[in-house]
N, C-alpha and C positions, 0 to 999 in steps of 0.2 A: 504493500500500500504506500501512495505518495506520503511523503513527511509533509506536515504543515509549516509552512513560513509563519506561520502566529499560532500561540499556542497558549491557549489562556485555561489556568486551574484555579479553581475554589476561589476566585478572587472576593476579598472583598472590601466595600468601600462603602463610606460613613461618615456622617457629618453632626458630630455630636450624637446625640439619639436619635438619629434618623439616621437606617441604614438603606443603602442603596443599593447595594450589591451584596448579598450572601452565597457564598458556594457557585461565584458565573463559569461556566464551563465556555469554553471557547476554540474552536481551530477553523483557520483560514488557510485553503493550498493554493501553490503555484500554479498563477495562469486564470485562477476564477474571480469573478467580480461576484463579490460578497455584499447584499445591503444589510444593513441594521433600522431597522424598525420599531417603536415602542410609545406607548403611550408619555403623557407629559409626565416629567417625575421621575420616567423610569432610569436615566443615568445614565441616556446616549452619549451627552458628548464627555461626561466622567470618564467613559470608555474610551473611548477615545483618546481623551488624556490622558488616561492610567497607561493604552499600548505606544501613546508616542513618548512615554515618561517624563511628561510634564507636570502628574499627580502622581502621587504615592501613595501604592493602598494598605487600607491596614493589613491586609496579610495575601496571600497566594502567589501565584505565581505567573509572569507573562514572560515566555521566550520567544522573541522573534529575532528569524534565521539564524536561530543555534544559540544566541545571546538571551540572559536572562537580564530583562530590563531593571529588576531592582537590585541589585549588585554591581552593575557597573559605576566604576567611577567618573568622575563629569567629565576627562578628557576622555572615555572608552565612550560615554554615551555620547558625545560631540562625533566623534569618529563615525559613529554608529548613525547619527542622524543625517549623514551624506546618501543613504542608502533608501532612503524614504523622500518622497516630497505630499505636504500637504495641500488644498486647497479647501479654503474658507469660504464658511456662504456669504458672508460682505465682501471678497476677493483679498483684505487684509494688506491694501498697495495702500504705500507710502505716498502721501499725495503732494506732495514737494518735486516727487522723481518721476519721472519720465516714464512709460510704459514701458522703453528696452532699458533705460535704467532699473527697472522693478525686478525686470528678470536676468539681468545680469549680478543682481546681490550675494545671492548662495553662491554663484560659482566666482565670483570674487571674496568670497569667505571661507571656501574649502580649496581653492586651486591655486597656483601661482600661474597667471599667463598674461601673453601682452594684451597691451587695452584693444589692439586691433581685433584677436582670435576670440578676447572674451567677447567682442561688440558680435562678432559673425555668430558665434554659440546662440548667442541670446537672440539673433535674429531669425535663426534657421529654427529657435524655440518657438516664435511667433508666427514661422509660415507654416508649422506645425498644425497651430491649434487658429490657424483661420484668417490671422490678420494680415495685413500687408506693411509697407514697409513707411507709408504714410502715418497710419495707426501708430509706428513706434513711437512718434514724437510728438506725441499728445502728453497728456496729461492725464490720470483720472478721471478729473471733475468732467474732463469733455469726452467720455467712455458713456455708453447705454450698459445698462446694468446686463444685458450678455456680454459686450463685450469686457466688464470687469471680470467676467467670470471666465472667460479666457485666456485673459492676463493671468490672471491666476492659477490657471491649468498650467499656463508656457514657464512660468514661474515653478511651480511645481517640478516642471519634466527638466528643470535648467540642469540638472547632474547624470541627469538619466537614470533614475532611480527606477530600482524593480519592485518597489511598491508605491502604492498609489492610495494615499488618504482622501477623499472627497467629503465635505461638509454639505450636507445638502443642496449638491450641485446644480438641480434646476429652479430650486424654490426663488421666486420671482420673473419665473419667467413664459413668456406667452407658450401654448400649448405647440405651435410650430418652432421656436425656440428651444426648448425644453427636448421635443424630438430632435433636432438636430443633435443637441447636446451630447444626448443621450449614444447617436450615432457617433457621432465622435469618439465618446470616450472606449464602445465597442472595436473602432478602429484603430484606435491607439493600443487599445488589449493585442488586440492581434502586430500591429507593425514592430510593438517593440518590447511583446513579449512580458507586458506588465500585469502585477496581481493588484484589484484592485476593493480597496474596503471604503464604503460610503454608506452616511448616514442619510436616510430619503423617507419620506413618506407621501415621494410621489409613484402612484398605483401604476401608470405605466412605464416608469424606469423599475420596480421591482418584478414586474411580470415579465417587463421585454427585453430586461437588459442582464437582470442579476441571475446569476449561476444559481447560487443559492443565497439563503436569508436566517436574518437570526432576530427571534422575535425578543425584546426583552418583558420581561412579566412575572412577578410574584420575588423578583431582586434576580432572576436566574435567568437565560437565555435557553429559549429551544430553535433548532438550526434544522437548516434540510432546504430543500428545491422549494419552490415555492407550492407545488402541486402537495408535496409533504406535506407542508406545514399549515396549507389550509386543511387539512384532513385532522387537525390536532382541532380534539372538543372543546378545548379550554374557550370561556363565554366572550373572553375580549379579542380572539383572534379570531372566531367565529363573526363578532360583529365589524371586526376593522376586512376580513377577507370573504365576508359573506355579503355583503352592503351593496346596494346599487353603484355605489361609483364601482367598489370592484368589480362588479362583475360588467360595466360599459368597459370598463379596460380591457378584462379578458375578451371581449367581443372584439375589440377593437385590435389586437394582438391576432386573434385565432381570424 
């Protein structure tokens, strides 16, 4: 059986007396786009921050690609964090800087190279994920909120990282939008071989896009295909995947 590139045990995580996570089981393998799903409360982007270790939980365990995330030291997890790129659902650009300055950051903070190789990296980033070469030298503020969130993809991919965190990647965005996105991110799976985990609770990037999905509920996560996991009796995933929008999705898929 494939090893998983994430590997989450008994984690758990707590905020005074309120626990958010007891006992979450978790594994994510190479090559599949993984969503996460969950009610408000339940401790999506905790998760999230627990695997990119930027929270610390009170106990278990998260190994990803061989590394156990709470044991390393700040320069082992610095090392470790060239291996991953995240993108944010506000896109999380520097609004001072430039679009190809956004995404030349990371690899001017993990690479030494000249400003010429780093300027071409980060532009061959943005003809990537859609934009031209016009788009580079904007700003932000004069970005439509898909295009932040491209910025934010090219951003993301500036290392080449073989994992891929996504924050609710289409939320805000029009329903032809949102499809594209979605196609994209399929496309990038495939050209350059990336695993990818994203928080979404939009119904047709969890039906059209995700390999599989992991619901969270009751502090614990249950995983599987998404045909799986609608099959799970439990009453809140019954109503989040039994409901009229889901099943206009699945229509709209099949």
């Amino acid at each position: 059986m494939t090893e998983a590139i994430i590997s989450v045990r008994n984690l758990v995580n707590s905020f005074g007396d309120q626990v958010v996570h007891k006992g979450l089981d978790l594994d994510v393998y190479p090559g599949e786009i993984f969503g996460i799903v969950g009610g408000s409360g339940t401790g999506k982007s905790v998760l999230l921050r627990s695997m990119l270790g930027l929270y610390r939980p009170d106990s278990g365990k998260i190994v990803m690609r061989g590394h156990s995330i709470c044991d390393l030291s700040e320069g082992e997890s610095h090392n470790l964090h060239r291996h991953w790129g995240v993108m944010y659902q506000n896109g999380a650009l520097f609004s001072a800087l430039t679009v190809i300055e956004n995404v030349e950051m990371p690899i001017r903070e993990y690479v030494k190279l000249p400003d010429n190789v780093v300027r071409e990296l980060a532009m061959l980033k943005l003809h990537l994920v859609g934009l031209s070469d016009e788009d580079a030298h904007k700003f932000p503020a004069e970005l439509s909120g898909g295009m932040v969130k491209r910025v934010g993809l090219a951003r993301a991919l500036a290392l080449d990282p073989p994992l891929l965190f996504l924050d609710e990647p289409t939320a805000g965005l029009d329903p032809i939008g949102a499809t594209g996105f979605d196609k994209m991110i399929m496309g990038l799976r495939e050209r350059l071989g990336l695993t990818v985990v994203m928080i979404t609770h939009d119904l047709d990037t969890l039906f059209g896009t995700c390999d599989r999905i992991g619901v969270l509920i009751n502090k614990k996560m249950v995983e599987g295909t998404p045909q799986e996991v609608m099959r799970n009796p439990d009453p809140w995933i019954q109503d989040y995947f039994g409901g009229p929008r889901a099943q206009h999705a699945l229509a709209r898929i099949n």
